[in-house]
C-alpha positions in Angstrom: 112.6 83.3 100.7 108.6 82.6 101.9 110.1 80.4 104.6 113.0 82.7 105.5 110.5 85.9 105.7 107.8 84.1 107.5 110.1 83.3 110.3 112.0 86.2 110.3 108.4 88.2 110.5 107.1 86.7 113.2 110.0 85.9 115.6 110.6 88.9 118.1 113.9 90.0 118.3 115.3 89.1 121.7 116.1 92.4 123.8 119.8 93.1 124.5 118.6 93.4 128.5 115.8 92.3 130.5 113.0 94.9 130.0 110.3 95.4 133.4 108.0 96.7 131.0 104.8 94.2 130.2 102.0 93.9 128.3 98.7 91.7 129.4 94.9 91.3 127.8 92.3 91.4 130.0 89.1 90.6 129.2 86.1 92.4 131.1 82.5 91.9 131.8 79.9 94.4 132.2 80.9 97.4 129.5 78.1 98.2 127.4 79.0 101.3 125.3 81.6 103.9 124.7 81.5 105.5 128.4 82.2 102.1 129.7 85.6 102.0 127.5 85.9 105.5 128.2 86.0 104.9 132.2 88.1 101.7 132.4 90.8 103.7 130.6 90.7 106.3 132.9 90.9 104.6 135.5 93.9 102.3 134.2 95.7 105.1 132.8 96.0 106.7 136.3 96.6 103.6 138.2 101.2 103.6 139.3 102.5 101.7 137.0 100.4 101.5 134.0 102.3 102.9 131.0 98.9 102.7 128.7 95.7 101.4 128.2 93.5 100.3 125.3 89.9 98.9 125.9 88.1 97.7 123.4 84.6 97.6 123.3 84.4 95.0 120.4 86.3 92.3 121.6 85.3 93.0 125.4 89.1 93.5 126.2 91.9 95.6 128.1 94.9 95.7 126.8 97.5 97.0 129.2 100.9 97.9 129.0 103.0 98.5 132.5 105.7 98.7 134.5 106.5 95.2 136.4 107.6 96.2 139.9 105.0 99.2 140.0 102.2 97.1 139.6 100.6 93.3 139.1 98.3 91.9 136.7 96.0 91.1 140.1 96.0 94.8 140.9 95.3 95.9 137.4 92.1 93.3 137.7 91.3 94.7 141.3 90.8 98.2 139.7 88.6 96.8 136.6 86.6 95.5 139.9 86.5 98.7 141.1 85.5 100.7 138.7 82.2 98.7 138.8 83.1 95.6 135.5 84.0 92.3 135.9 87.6 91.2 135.1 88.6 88.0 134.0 92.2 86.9 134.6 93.7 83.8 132.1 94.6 81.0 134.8 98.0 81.3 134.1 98.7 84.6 133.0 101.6 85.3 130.7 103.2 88.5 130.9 106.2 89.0 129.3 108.7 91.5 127.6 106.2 93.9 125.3 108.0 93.0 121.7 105.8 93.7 118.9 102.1 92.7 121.1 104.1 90.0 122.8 102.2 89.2 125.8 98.7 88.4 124.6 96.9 85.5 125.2 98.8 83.1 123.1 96.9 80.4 120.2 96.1 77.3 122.6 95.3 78.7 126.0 92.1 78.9 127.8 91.0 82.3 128.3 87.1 82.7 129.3 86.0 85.1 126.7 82.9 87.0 127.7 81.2 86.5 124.2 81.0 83.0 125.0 80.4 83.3 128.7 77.5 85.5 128.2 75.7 84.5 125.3 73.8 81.7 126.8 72.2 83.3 129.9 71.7 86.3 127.3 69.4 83.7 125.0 67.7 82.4 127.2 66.6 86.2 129.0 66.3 87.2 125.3 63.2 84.4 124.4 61.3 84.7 128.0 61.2 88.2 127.7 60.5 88.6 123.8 57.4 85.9 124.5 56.7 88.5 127.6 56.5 91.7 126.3 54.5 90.2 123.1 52.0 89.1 125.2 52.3 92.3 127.3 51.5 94.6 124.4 48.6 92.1 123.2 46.9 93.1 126.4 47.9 96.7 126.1 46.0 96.7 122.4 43.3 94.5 123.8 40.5 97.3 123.2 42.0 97.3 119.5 42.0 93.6 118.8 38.2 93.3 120.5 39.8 91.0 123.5 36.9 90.6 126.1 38.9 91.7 129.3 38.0 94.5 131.7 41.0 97.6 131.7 41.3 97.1 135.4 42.2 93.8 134.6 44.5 94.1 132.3 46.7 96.5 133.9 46.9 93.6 136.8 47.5 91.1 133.9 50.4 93.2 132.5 51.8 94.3 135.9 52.6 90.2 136.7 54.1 89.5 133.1 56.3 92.8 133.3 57.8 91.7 136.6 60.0 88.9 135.1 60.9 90.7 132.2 62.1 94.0 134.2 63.8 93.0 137.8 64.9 89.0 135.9 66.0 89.7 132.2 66.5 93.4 133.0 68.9 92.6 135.9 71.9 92.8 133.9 71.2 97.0 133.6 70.4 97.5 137.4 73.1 95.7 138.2 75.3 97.5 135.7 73.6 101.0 136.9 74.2 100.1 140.5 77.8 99.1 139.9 78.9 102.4 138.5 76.6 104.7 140.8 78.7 103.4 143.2 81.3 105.1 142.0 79.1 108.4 141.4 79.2 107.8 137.5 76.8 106.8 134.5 76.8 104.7 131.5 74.5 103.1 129.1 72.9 101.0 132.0 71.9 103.6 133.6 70.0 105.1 131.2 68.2 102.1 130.3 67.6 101.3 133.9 66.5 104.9 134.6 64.1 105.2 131.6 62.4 101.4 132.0 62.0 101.8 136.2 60.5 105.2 135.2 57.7 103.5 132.9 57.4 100.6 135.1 56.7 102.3 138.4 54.3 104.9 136.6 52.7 101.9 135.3 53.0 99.8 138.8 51.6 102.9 140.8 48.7 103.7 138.1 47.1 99.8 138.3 47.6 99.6 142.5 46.0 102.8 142.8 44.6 103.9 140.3 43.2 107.1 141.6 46.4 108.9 141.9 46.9 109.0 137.9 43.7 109.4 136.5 43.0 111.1 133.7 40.5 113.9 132.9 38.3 111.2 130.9 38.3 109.0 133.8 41.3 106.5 131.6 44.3 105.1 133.7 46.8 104.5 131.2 50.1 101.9 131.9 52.9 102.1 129.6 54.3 98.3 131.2 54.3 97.4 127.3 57.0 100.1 126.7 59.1 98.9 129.5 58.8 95.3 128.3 59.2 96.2 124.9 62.6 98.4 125.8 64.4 95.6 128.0 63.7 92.8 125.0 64.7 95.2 121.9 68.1 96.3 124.0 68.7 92.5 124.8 67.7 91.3 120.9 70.1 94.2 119.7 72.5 92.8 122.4 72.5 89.3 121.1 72.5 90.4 117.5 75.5 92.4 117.9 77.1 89.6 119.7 76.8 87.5 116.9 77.5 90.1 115.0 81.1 90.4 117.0 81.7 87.0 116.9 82.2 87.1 113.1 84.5 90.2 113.4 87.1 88.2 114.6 85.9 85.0 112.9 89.8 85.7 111.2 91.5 85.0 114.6 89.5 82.1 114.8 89.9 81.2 111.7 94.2 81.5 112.2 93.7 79.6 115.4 91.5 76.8 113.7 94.2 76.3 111.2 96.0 74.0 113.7 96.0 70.0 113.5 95.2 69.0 117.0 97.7 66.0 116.5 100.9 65.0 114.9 102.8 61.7 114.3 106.1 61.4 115.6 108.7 59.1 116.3 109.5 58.0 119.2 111.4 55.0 121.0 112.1 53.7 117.0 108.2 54.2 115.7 105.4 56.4 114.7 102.9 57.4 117.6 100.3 60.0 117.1 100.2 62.6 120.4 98.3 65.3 121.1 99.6 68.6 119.8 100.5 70.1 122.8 103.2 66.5 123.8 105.3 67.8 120.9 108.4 69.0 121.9 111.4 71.1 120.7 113.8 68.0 119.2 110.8 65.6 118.3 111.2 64.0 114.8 108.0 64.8 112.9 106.2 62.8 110.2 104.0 64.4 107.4 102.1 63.0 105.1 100.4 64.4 101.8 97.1 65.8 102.5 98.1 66.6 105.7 99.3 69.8 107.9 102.1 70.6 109.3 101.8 70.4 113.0 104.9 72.6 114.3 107.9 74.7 113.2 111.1 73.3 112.2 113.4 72.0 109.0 113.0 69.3 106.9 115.6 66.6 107.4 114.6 64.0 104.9 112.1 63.6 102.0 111.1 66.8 99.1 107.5 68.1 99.1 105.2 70.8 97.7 103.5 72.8 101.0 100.7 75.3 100.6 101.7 78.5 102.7 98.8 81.1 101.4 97.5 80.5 105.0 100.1 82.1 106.3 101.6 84.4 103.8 99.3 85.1 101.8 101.0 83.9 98.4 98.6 81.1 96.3 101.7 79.5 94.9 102.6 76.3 97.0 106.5 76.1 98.0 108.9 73.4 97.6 110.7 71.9 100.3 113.2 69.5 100.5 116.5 69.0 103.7 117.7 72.0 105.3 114.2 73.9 104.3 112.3 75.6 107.4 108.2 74.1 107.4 105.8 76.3 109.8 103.0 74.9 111.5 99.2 74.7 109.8 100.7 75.0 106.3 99.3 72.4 104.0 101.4 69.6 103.1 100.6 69.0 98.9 102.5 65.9 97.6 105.2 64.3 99.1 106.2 62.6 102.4 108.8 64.5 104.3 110.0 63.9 108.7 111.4 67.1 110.2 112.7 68.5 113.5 110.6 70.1 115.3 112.2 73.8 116.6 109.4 75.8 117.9 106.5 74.2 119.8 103.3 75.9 121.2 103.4 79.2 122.3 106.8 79.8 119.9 105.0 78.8 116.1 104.5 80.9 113.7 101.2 81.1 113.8 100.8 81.6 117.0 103.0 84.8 116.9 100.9 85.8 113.9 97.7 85.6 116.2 99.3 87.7 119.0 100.6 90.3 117.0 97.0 90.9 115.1 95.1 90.1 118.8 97.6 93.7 119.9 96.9 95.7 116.6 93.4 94.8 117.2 93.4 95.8 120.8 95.0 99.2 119.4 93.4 102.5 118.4 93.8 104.5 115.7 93.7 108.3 116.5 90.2 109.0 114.7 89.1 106.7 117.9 89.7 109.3 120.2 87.3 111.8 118.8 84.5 109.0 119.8 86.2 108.2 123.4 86.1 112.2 124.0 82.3 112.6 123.2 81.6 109.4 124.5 82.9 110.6 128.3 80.1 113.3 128.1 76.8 111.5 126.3 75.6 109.7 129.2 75.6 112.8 131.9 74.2 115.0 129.0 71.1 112.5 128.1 70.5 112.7 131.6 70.6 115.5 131.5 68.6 116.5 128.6 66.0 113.8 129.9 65.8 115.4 133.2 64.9 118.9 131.4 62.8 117.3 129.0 60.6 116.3 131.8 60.3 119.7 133.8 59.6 121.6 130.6 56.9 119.2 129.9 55.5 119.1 133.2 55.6 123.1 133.1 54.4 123.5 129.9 52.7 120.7 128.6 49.1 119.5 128.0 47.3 117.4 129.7 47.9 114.8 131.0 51.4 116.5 131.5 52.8 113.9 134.3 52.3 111.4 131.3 53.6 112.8 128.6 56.4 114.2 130.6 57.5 110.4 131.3 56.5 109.3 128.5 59.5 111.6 126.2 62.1 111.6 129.2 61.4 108.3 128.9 62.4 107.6 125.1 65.5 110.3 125.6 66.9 108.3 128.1 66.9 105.4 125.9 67.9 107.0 122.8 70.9 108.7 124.4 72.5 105.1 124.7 75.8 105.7 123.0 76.5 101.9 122.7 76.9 102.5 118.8 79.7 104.9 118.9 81.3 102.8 121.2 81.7 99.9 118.5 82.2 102.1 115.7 85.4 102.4 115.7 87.2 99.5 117.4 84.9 96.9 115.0 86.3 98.3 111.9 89.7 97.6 113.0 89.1 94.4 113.9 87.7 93.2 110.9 90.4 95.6 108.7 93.5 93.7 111.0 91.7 90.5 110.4 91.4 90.4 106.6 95.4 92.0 106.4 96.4 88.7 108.4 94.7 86.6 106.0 96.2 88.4 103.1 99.8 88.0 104.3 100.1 91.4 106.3 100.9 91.8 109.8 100.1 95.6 110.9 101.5 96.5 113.8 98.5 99.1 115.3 95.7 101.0 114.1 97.5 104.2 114.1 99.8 102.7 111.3 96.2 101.3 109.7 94.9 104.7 109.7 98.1 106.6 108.7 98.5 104.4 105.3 95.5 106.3 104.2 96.8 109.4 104.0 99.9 108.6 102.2 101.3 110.2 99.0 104.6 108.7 98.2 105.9 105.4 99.0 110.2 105.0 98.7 111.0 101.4 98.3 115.0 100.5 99.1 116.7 98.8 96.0 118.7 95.8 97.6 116.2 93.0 98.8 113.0 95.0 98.6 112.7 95.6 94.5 115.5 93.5 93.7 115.9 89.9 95.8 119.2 90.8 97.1 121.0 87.9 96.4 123.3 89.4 93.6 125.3 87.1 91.2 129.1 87.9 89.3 128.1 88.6 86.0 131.6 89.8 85.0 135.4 89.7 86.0 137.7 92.6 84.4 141.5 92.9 84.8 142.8 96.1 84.3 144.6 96.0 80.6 147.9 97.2 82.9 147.4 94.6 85.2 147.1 91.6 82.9 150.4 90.3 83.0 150.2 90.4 86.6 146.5 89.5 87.2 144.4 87.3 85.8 140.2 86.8 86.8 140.9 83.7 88.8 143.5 85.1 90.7 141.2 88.7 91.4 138.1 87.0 92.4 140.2 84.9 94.7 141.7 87.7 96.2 138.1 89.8 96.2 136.8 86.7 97.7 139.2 86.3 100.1 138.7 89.6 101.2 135.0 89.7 101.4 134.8 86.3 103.5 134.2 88.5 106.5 131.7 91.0 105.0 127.7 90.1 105.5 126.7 92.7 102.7 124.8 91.0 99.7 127.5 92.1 96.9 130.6 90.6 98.9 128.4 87.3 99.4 128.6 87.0 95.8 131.7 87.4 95.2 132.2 84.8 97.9 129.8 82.1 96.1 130.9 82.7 92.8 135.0 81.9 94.2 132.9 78.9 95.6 131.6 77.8 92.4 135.1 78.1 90.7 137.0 76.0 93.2 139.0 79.1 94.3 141.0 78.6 97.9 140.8 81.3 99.9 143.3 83.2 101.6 144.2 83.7 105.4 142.9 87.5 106.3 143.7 89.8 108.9 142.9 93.4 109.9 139.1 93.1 108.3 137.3 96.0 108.2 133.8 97.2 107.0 133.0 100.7 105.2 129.1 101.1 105.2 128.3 102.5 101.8 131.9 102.1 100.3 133.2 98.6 100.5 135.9 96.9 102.7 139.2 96.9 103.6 142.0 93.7 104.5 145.2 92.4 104.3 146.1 89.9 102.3 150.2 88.4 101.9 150.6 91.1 104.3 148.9 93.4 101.0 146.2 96.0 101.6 143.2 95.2 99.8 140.2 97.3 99.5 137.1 96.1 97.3 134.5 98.7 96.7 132.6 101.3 94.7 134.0 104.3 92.7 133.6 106.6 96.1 135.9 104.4 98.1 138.4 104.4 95.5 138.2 108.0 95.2 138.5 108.5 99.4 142.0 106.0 98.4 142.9 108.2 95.6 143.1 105.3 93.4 142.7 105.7 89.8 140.5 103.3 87.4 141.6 104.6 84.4 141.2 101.8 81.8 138.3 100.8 83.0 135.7 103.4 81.4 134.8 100.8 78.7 133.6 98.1 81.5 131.9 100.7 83.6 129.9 102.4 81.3 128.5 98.5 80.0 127.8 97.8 83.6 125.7 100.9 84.1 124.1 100.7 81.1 122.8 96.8 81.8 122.0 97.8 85.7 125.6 96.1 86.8 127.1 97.2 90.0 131.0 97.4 89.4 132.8 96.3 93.1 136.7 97.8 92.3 139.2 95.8 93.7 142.6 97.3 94.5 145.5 95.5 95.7 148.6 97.6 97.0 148.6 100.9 95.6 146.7 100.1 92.6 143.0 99.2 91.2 144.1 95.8 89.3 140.5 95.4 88.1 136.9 95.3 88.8 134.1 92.8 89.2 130.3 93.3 87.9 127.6 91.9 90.2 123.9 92.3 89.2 120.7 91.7 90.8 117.6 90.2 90.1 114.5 91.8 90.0 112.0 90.4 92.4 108.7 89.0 90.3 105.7 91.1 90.1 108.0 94.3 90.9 106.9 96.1 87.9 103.1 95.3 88.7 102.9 96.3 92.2 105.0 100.1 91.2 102.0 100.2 88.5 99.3 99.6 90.9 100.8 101.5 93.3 100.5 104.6 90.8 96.8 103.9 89.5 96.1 104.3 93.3 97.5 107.8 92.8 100.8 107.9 95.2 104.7 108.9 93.7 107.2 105.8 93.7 110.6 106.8 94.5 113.7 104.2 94.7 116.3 104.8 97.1 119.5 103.4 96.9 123.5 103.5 97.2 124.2 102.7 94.0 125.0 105.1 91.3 122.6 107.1 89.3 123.5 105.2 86.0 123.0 101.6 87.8 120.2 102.9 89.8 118.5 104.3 86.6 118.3 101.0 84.6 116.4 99.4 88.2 114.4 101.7 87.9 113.6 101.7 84.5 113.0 98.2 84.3 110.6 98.6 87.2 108.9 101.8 85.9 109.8 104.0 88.7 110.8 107.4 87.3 111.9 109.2 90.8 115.5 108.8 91.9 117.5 108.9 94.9 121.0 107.6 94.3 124.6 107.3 95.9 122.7 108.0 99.2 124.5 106.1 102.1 123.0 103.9 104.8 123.1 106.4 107.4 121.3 109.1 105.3 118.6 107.4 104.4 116.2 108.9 107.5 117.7 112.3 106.4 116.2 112.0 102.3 112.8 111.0 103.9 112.6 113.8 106.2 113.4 116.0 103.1 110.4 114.4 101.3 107.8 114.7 104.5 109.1 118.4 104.8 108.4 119.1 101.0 104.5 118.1 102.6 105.0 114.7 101.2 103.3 111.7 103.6 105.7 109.2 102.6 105.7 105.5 103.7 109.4 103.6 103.2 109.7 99.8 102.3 112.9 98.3 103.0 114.4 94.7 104.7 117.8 95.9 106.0 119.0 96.9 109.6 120.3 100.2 108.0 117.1 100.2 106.8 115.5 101.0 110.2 116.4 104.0 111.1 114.6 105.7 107.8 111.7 103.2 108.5 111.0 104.9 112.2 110.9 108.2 109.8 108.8 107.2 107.6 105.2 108.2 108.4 104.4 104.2 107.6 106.8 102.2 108.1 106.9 99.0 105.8 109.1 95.9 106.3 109.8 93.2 103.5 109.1 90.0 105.4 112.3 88.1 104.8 114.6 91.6 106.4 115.8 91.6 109.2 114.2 91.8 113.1 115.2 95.1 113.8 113.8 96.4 110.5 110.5 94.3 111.2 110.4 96.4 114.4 110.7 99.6 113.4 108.1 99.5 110.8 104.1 99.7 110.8 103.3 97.2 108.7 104.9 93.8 107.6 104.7 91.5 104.7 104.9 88.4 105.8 106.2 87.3 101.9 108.5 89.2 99.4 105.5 89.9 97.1 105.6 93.5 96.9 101.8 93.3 95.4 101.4 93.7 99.5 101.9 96.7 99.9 99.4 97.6 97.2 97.3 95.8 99.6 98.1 97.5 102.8 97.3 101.0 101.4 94.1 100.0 99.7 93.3 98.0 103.2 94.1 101.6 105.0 91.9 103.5 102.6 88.8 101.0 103.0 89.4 100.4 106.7 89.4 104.4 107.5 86.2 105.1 105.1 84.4 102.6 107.0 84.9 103.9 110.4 83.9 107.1 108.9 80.9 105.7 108.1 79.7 104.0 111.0 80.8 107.2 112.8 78.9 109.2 111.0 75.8 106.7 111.5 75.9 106.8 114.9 76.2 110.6 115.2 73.5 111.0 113.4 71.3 108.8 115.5 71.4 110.6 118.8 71.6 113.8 116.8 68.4 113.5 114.5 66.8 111.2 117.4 67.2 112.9 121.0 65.2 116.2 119.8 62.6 113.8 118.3 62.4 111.6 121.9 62.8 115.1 123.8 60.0 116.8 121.5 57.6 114.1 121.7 57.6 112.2 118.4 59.7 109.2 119.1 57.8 106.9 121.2 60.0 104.4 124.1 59.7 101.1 121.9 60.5 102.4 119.0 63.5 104.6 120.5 64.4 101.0 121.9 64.2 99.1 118.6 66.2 102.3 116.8 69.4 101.9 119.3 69.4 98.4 119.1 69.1 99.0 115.4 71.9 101.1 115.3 74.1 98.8 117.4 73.5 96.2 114.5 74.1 98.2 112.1 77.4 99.7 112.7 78.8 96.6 113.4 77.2 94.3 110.3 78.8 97.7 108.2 82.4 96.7 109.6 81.6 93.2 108.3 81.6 94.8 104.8 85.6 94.6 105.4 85.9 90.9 105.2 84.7 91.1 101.5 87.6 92.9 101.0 89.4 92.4 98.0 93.2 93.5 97.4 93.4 95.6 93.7 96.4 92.5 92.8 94.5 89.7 94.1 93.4 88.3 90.8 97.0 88.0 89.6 98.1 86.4 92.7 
C-alpha cells in the first residue's frame, strides 16, 4: 500500500486534452528586498499572457504560470530584463502542462542558481572591503588611539582606501540603483547607494577642499568610515543570509542528493555499471543489499527489505518481492532483487516529489500579501522621510546643520531597507514545505499551509482512509426461505458473478473470496453500477441486484428473515451486501473492513490538538457507529451518498466550522475541493490527489496530525519574523530621522535583521511532528 500510494501521489494525472496553459521557474538576479519582488510581479502580472506570477525573494525565483500561444518563456525573461534584474533561462527549458507544479526545473538538470553564481564574487568583495573599512575607521579614531598622523592627512589616507570599497564592492547597489531609475522606480539599492554617495561625496568634497565645510572650531570632519563601514555590513549581512538561504532549502537538496549517480544493469547478457542518466525505460536493473535503488519500476525476480522513510516518511522498511513497484533512492536492506525499470529521469518519484515542493515553495500564502503591499510603498517613503529629515535639520538644526543633516538622512536611508520583510515570509515556507517533504507530506501551496492553521474539524471518509479498503467476506447467509433453493456456494457465485464488473472495494471482495473458493463465474450482461446502492445484472437471463438495504427498498424487495444476521453484522461493524435474484432477496453476504494501524492514535492526537473528528460514510449508522467506536470518533455522518458528500461539508463550514476532509476516492473529490483543506490519502486516486491541499504520501493517518501541527508552527513563525521586521523600521527610522542611530550602526542593524529573520525560519527544520516518537 506504501508502494501503491507513493506512485499514485506523485504521478500527475494525464489531462483528458492538451492544455496551452504552462508553468516555468525562472530564476533572477539583482532583487534585493521586498520592492524588488514587489515590481517583478507587477510587471509579469501585466504582461499578455501571464495567468500569474509568484517571485520569491528566498530562493531568488519567478514562478510563472501562462498562456502558451500569448507569450514565450524568452519574452517573460525579456521583461525580467526590463524591469532592470537579471534573468536566467535553464538551457533547455521545460515547459509543460501545469499539473500539480509540473513544469519546474526537474531533479538532474543544470539550472544556474544565483546563490551559487553570486556567492563567490560576493566573498571575495566582502573580505577586501571588511579589511578596508577596518583600516578606514582606524584612521578615523587615530586622535583616539594616539596614531602620529596629521588630520589633513588622514582624510587623504581614507579618501584612497574608501574608493575601492565604494565604486568596486559597492558596484553591485549603483548598478542595481541605476537599473531601476531607469525605469523611474526605487528599491533597496537605491537607498543604500543614495545614503553611502551622500557620506562619501561630503567626505570626498570636505578633504579636496576643505574650506567649503569647515566647521566653527576650525575641524573638517569626513564620515568615509561610515560609508565603508555601510557597504561591508550590507554585503556581510548579504553573505550571511545567503548562507543562511542555502540551508532553507538544504531539504531540496537533501531530496535531490538522495540519488545514486549510477546503477548496474544488464545488458547484451551481463552486468555493466552506467551513469544514471543511460538508464532507460525497459532496462533490467540489479540491486544489491546496502545499496539504492537507482530508478522506478517492479521487481521481477528476488524478495527484499527496502527502506522508504526517505520518501514516505514511514521508519518501517517494506518488503518486496515480483510484481512489487521499487522507487528510486529508497534503500535497498537485505536481499538481492533485478527489476524493470518503468520511469527514468525526469519521470521518478522523486523527482516529482522535488517539483511539487520546488512549486509550493515558489507559492504564497495570503498573510504574504500584507508584506508585498507595504513593501511597494517603503522604499519611496524612506526617501521620502530621508529627504525631509534633511531639510528640517538643515532648517532647524544646530550647528554644524549641513552635517548633521547628512549625517541622519543618511542613517534613514539605510535603515528604511526593507530587505527583511522581503524574506520574512517566503523563508518560512520554504523551510515549513521542506520539512513536510521529509516527513512524507506533499503540500500543494502555501495558501493550503496557511489555511490548516485555522482549522476546527477535520471529516475523514471511512472506506480507504480509516479503514484500508480492501474489505474481506466474513459471512454468507441464505435466506431460511431460500435454502432449499440456495445454498452459500451457489449465492456468492452468483454475487460474484455479478460484481466481476464493479471496481467498488465491497464487490472486489466478494469477487476474491469466489476466487478463493474455486467458484466459476457466470457469463453477464446488461451490467450496471448504482453509486451508493449497489449493482444491477443479468445472470441465466435473471435480474440480479446486490446491494445495501436502500437499494432493496428502491426494488421493493423484502429481507424479512434476515433481522437476526443484520442486527450481528451491525453490531460487529459488518457491512451486509443483499443479494436478490428474480423477484426475491435469497440472502445476504457480510463484508468487513479492516482498520488501518495507528487509526485510533492519530483521531486521539488529532483531538489533544483541540479540532472535532467527524467520520463520513455510506454505510449505515449502526455499521458506521462500531467504526467509529473502535476508532474513538464520536461525531457521525452516515447513509450519506457519494454525491452528497460536498453538500454535508458545506453544512459544517456554514455552521462556522473550518473543516479540512481526508479521503482517497474519486467520489471523494468533489467534497475535497469544498473542504477548506483538502487532504488526500496517498494510495487514492489522481483525481482525488488533485483536488486536495495536502497529500500523504503513505496511508499513516499520524500525517495529518503532522500537517496541522506543521500549519500551526509554519504560520506562527512568519508571524514572528513579521513582526520583527516591522518593528525594525518602525522603532528605528524615527531614531535615524531624530538623530540617535548613527550610519554604521543603522548598517549593522539591517543586516542584523536580514539574518535574523531568516536564521528564525531555520527554527522549522527542528520541527518535530506530535506522533513522531511512535513512528
Amino acid at each position: 500500500p506504501v508502494s501503491e500510494g507513493l506512485r499514485r501521489a506523485t504521478v500527475p494525472p494525464q489531462p483528458s486534452a492538451p492544455s496551452t496553459q504552462h508553468s516555468i521557474v525562472i530564476p533572477i538576479e539583482g532583487m534585493s528586498c521586498a520592492s524588488c519582488v514587489a515590481r517583478i510581479e507587477q510587471g509579469l502580472t501585466e504582461t499578455p499572457g501571464v495567468v500569474r506570477a509568484s517571485v520569491n525573494l528566498a530562493t531568488e525565483k519567478a514562478t510563472i504560470d501562462y498562456q502558451a500561444g500569448a507569450t514565450t518563456p524568452e519574452r517573460l525573461a525579456d521583461v525580467i530584463e526590463d524591469l532592470g534584474y537579471h534573468a536566467v533561462l535553464p538551457k533547455a527549458p521545460s515547459s509543460q502542462p501545469l499539473v500539480s507544479g509540473a513544469g519546474q526545473s526537474p531533479v538532474g538538470r543544470a539550472t544556474v542558481s544565483p546563490l551559487s553564481t553570486q556567492h563567490a564574487a560576493l566573498s571575495t568583495q566582502l573580505k577586501v572591503a571588511a579589511v578596508l573599512a577596518v583600516l578606514v575607521m582606524i584612521l578615523g579614531m587615530s586622535d583616539h588611539l594616539g596614531i602620529p598622523i596629521s588630520a589633513r592627512a588622514s582624510a587623504w589616507l581614507q579618501l584612497f582606501l574608501t574608493i575601492p570599497v565604494q565604486f568596486w564592492a559597492g558596484l553591485r547597489f549603483y548598478r542595481g540603483a541605476f537599473a531601476v531609475a531607469r525605469h523611474g522606480t526605487t528599491d533597496m539599492n537605491t537607498l543604500i547607494a543614495l545614503g553611502t554617495t551622500a557620506a562619501f561625496g561630503y567626505s570626498a568634497v570636505a578633504t579636496i577642499v576643505p574650506h567649503l565645510l569647515r566647521a566653527p572650531d576650525g575641524s573638517v570632519p569626513v564620515y568615509f568610515d561610515s560609508a565603508a563601514a555601510i557597504i561591508a555590513l550590507i554585503l556581510l549581512g548579504r553573505m550571511l543570509e545567503s548562507r543562511a538561504k542555502g540551508r532553507a532549502s538544504e531539504a531540496i537538496q537533501r531530496l535531490i542528493g538522495l540519488q545514486p549517480k549510477q546503477a548496474r544493469v544488464i545488458r547484451d547478457g551481463r552486468e555493466q555499471d552506467v551513469l544514471l542518466s543511460e538508464v532507460r525505460v525497459g532496462d533490467r536493473v540489479v540491486v544489491r543489499p546496502g545499496e539504492k535503488v537507482p530508478v522506478d519500476g517492479t521487481i521481477v525476480e528476488g524478495d527484499s527489505t527496502l527502506d522508504e522513510s526517505m520518501l514516505t516518511g514511514e521508519s518501517l522498511p517494506v518488503d518486496k518481492g515480483p510484481g512489487d513497484r521499487v522507487f528510486g533512492a529508497t534503500l535497498n536492506r537485505t536481499g538481492s532483487f533485478q527489476f524493470t525499470a518503468t520511469q527514468v529521469g525526469e519521470e521518478t518519484a522523486l523527482a516529482r516529489i522535488v517539483r511539487l515542493v520546488e512549486a509550493a515553495q515558489g507559492s504564497k500564502p495570503p498573510i504574504a500579501k500584507l508584506a508585498d503591499r507595504v513593501a511597494a510603498v517603503f522604499v519611496p517613503a524612506g526617501l521620502g522621510i530621508a529627504a525631509l529629515t534633511l531639510f528640517l535639520c538643515l532648517l532647524f538644526g544646530a550647528s554644524p546643520a549641513l552635517t548633521k543633516a547628512l549625517v541622519s538622512a543618511v542613517a534613514v536611508l539605510i535603515v528604511a531597507c526593507p530587505c527583511a520583510l522581503g524574506l520574512a515570509t517566503p523563508t518560512s515556507i520554504m523551510v515549513g514545505l521542506g520539512r513536510g517533504a521529509e516527513s512524507g507530506l506533499l503540500i500543494k501551496n502555501g495558501e493550503a499551509l496557511e489555511s490548516a492553521q485555522t482549522l476546527t474539524t477535520v471529516v475523514l471518509d471511512k472506506t480507504g482512509t480509516i479503514t484500508k479498503g480492501e474489505p474481506t467476506v466474513r459471512e454468507v447467509v441464505v435466506r431460511a426461505a431460500m435454502q432449499g433453493t440456495w445454498t452459500r456456494d451457489t449465492l456468492l457465485q452468483m454475487a460474484a458473478s455479478a460484481e466481476k464488473g464493479s471496481e467498488h472495494p465491497l464487490g472486489q471482495a466478494i469477487v476474491r473470496a469466489a476466487e478463493q473458493a474455486d467458484l466459476k463465474l457466470l457469463p453477464v450482461s446488461d451490467f450496471s453500477a448504482m453509486p451508493g446502492r449497489g449493482v444491477r445484472a443479468t445472470i441465466k437471463g435473471q435480474p440480479v441486484r446486490i446491494g445495501n438495504l436502500r437499494l432493496m427498498e428502491a426494488e421493493q424487495l423484502s429481507v424479512a428473515g434476515l433481522e437476526a444476521s443484520i442486527d450481528r453484522a451491525a453490531q460487529q461493524g459488518m457491512t451486509p451486501m443483499f443479494v436478490a435474484v428474480g423477484p426475491a432477496v435469497v440472502g445476504l453476504i457480510a463484508v468487513a473492513d479492516t482498520i488501518k494501524p495507528h487509526a485510533r492514535e492519530a483521531v486521539q492526537a488529532l483531538q489533544a490538538l483541540g479540532l472535532d473528528v467527524v467520520m463520513l460514510t455510506g454505510d449505515n449508522a449502526r455499521t458506521a457507529g462500531a467504526v467509529a467506536k473502535e476508532v474513538g470518533i464520536g461525531h457521525v455522518l452516515s447513509d450519506v451518498l457519494p454525491g452528497d458528500k460536498a453538500r454535508e461539508l458545506k453544512l459544517l463550514q456554514e455552521s462556522g466550522r473550518r473543516v479540512a476532509m481526508v479521503g482517497d476516492g474519486i467520489n471523494d473529490a468533489p467534497a475535497l475541493a469544498q473542504a477548506d483543506v483538502g487532504i488526500a490519502i496517498g494510495a487514492g486516486t489522481d483525481v482525488a490527489m488533485e483536488a486536495a491541499g495536502v497529500t500523504l504520501v503513505g496511508e499513516d493517518l499520524r500525517g495529518i496530525v503532522t500537517a496541522i501541527a506543521l500549519s500551526r508552527a509554519t504560520m506562527a513563525n512568519v508571524k514572528q519574523n513579521l513582526f520583527a521586521a516591522f518593528i525594525y523600521n518602525i522603532l528605528l527610522i524615527p531614531a535615524a530621522a531624530l538623530g540617535y542611530l548613527n550610519p554604521i550602526l543603522a548598517a549593522g542593524a539591517m543586516a542584523l535583521s536580514s539574518v535574523s529573520v531568516v536564521s528564525n525560519a531555520l527554527r522549522l527544520r527542528r520541527f518535530t511532528p506530535p506522533a513522531a516518537a511512535s513512528r
